[in-house]
C-alpha positions as CSV (number, residue, x, y, z in Angstrom):
1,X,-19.8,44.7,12.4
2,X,-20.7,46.9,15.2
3,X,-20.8,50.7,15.6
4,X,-18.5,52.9,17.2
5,X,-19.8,54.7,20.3
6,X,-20.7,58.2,19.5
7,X,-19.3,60.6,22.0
8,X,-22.3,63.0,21.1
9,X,-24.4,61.0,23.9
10,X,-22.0,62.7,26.3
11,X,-22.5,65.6,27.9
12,X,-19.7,68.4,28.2
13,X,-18.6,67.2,31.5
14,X,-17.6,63.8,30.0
15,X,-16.0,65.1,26.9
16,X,-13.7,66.9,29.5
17,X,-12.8,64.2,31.4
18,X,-12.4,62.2,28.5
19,X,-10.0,64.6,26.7
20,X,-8.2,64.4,30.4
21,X,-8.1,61.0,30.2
22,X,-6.4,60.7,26.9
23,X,-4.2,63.9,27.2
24,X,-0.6,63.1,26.5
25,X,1.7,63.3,28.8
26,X,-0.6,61.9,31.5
27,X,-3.0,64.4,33.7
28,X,-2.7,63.8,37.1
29,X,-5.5,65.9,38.3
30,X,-8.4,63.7,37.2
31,X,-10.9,63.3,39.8
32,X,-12.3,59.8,40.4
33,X,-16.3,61.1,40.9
34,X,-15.8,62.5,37.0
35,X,-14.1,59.5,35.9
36,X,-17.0,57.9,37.5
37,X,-19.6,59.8,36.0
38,X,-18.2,58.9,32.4
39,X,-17.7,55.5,33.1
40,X,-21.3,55.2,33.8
41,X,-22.6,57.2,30.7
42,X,-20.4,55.3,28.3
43,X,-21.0,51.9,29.6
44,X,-21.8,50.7,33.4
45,X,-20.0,51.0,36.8
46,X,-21.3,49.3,40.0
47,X,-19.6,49.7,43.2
48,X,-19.6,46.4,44.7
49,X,-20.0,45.4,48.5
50,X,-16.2,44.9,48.8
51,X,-15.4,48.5,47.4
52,X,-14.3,47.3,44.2
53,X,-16.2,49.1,40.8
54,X,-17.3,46.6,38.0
55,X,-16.9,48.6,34.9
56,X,-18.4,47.3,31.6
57,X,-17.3,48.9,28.7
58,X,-18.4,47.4,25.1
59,X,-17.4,43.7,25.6
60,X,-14.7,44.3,28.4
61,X,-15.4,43.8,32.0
62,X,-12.9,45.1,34.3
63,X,-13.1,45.9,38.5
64,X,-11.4,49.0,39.3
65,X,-10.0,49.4,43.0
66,X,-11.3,53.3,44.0
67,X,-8.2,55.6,44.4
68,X,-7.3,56.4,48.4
69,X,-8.0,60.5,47.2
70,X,-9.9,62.7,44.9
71,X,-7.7,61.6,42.1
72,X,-6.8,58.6,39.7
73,X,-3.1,57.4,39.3
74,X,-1.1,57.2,36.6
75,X,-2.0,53.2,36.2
76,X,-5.3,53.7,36.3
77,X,-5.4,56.3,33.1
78,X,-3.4,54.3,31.3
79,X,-6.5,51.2,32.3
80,X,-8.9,53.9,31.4
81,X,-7.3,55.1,28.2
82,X,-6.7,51.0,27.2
83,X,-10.8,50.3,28.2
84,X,-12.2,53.6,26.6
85,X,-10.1,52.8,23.4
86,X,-11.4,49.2,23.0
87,X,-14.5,50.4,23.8
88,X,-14.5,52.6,20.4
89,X,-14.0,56.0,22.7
90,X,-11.6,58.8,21.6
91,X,-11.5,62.1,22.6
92,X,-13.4,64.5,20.7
């Protein structure tokens, strides 16, 4: 049986942007360089040399196409919320 991830390793900054993530109905203001930040403190995210992200989370291994702007889409929090949740992530 493994542990669930304690979000306590997280600094404010994260917390935030995870409470954005999982905020019902869907934020759309949620900046790709904080999602990235999170994503890297709760797991691992390399950008690759064709521009996609590898993001490890837990056991799950996803690539993540960057947004075009500062923002993340719709799809891509719903992805986010679907990872974080497997993952053992919640907001706190």
């Amino acid at each position: 049986m493994t542990s669930q991830p304690e979000p306590e390793h997280l600094n404010n900054r994260h917390r935030d942007t995870l409470r954005q993530i999982f905020q019902h109905p869907t934020s759309h203001n949620i900046e790709w360089h904080a999602v990235l930040s999170l994503l890297e403190a709760a797991g691992s995210a390399t950008v690759r040399h064709d521009g996609k992200v590898a993001v490890k989370l837990g056991s799950e291994l996803e690539f993540l196409d960057p947004p075009t702007g500062k923002d993340v889409d719709a799809q891509m929090v719903v992805d986010l919320r679907r990872m974080l949740s497997n993952a053992g992530y919640e907001p706190s």
